[in-house]
C-alpha distance (Angstrom), angle and dihedral (degrees) to the residues before:
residue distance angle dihedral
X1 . . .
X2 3.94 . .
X3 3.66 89.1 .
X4 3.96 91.3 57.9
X5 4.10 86.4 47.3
X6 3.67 91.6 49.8
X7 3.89 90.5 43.8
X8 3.76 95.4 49.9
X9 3.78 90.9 48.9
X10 3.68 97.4 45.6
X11 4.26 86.1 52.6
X12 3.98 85.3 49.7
X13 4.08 89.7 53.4
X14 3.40 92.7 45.9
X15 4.02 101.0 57.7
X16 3.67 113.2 93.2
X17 3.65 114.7 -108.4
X18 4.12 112.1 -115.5
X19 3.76 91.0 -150.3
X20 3.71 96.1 61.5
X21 3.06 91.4 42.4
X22 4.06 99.8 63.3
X23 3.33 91.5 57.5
X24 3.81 105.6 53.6
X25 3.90 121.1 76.7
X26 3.44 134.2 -90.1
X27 4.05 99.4 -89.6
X28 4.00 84.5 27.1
X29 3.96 90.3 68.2
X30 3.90 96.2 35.8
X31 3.84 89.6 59.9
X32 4.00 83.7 41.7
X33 4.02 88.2 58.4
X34 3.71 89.7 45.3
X35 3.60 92.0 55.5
X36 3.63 96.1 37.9
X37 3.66 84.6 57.0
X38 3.76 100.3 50.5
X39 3.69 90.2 45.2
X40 3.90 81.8 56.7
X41 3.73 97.6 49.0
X42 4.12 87.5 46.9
X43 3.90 94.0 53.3
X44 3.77 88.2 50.1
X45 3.71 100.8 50.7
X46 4.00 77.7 46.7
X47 3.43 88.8 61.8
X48 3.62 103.3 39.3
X49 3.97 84.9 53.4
X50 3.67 85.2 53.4
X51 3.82 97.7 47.8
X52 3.91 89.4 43.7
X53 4.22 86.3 52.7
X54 3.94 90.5 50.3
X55 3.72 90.8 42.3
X56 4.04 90.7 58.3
X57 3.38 102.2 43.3
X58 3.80 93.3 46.5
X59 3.84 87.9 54.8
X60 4.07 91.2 44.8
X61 4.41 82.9 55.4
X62 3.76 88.0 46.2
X63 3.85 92.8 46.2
X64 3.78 84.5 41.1
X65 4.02 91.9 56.8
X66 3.82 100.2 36.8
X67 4.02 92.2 50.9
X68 4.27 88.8 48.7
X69 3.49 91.5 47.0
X70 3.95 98.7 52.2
X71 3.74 90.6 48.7
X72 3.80 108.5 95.0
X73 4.06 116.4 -120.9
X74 3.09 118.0 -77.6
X75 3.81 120.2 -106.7
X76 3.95 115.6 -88.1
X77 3.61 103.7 -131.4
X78 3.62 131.0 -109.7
X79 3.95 118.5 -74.6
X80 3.80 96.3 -134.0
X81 4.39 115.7 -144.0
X82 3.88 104.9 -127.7
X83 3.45 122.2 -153.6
């Protein structure tokens, strides 16, 4: 869940803001968009990384669970006679 948080706030930070944007020149805000843009593409490839990194270890757990519970039980050890 903190992942998604940090995710949707990251993709908040990276839009440009509109405000700024009015009051720069012509060239100023086309750069701006540019920027705004890359910073966009970065967060996402951020997020696919992230996505992809959850994805794998969710399938290692899964692989994890399906190979312990095909095993048989182990042996219960010998009760010993003491004398």
């Amino acid at each position: 869940m903190r992942a998604h948080s940090f995710l949707i706030l990251a993709a908040a930070l990276a839009a440009p803001l509109p405000a700024l944007a009015q009051n720069q020149a012509p060239g100023n805000r086309a750069q701006q968009r540019v920027e705004g843009i890359n910073r966009s593409i970065e967060s996402n490839s951020e997020i696919r990384g992230i996505q992809q990194q959850n994805r794998f270890e969710t399938n290692q757990i899964q692989g994890q669970i399906q190979r312990q519970q095909s095993l048989p039980p182990a042996p219960l050890p010998p009760i010993g006679v003491r004398r």
